[in-house]
C-alpha positions as CSV (number, residue, x, y, z in Angstrom):
1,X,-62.3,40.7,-120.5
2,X,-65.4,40.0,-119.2
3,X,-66.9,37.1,-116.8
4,X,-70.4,35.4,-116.7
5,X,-72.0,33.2,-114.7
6,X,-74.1,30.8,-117.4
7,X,-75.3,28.3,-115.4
8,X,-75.5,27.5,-111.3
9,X,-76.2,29.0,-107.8
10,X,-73.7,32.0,-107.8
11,X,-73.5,35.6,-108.6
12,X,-70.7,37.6,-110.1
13,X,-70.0,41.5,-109.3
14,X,-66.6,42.9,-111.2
15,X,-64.6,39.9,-110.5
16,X,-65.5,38.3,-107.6
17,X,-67.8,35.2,-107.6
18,X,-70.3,34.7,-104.5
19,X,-71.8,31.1,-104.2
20,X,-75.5,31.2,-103.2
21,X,-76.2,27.3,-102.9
22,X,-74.7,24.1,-103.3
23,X,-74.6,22.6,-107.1
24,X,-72.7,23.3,-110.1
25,X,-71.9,26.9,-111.6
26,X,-70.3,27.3,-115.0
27,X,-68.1,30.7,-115.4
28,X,-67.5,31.9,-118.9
29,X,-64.4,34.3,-119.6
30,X,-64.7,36.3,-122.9
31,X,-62.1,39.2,-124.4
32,X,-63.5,41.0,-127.4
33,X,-61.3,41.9,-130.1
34,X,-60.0,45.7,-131.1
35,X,-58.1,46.9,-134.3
36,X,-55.6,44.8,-135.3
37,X,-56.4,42.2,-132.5
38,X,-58.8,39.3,-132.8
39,X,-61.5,38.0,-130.4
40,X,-59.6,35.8,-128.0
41,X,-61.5,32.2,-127.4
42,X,-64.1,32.2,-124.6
43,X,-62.9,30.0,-121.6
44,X,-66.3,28.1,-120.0
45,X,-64.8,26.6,-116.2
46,X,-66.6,24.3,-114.4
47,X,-66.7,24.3,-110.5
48,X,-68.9,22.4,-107.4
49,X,-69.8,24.3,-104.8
50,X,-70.7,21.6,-101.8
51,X,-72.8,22.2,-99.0
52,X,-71.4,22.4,-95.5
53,X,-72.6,20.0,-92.8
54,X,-74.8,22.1,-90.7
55,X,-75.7,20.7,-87.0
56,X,-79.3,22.2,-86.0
57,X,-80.1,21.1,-81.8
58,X,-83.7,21.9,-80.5
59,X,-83.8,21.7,-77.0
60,X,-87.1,22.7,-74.6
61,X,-89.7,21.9,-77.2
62,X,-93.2,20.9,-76.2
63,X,-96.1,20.7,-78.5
64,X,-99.5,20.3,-77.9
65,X,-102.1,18.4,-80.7
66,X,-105.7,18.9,-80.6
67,X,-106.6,16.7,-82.4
């Protein structure tokens, strides 16, 4: 069998599937056929990968314009 990412923000190594950004990735599956044994039909799966809320506090900043 092999996997594919098609579309989205991910990577694939051997069979594990890393996100890289929030969207929508698209995974095909696909088994070749051998000998007597036909192609199997390739399997395309949909997922969302959302972004997690991330807080960001800036404290002690001072700023100077010129101008």
């Amino acid at each position: 069998m092999t996997l594919g990412v098609v579309a989205g923000p991910a990577t694939l190594a051997g069979s594990a599937l890393t996100p890289t950004g929030a969207g929508t990735v698209k995974v095909q599956a696909m088994q070749a056929g051998a000998g007597n044994y036909k192609a199997a039909i390739s399997v395309l799966r949909t997922l969302t990968v959302k972004a997690d809320p991330t807080t960001l506090t800036l404290l002690n900043l001072s700023q100077t314009y010129d101008g």
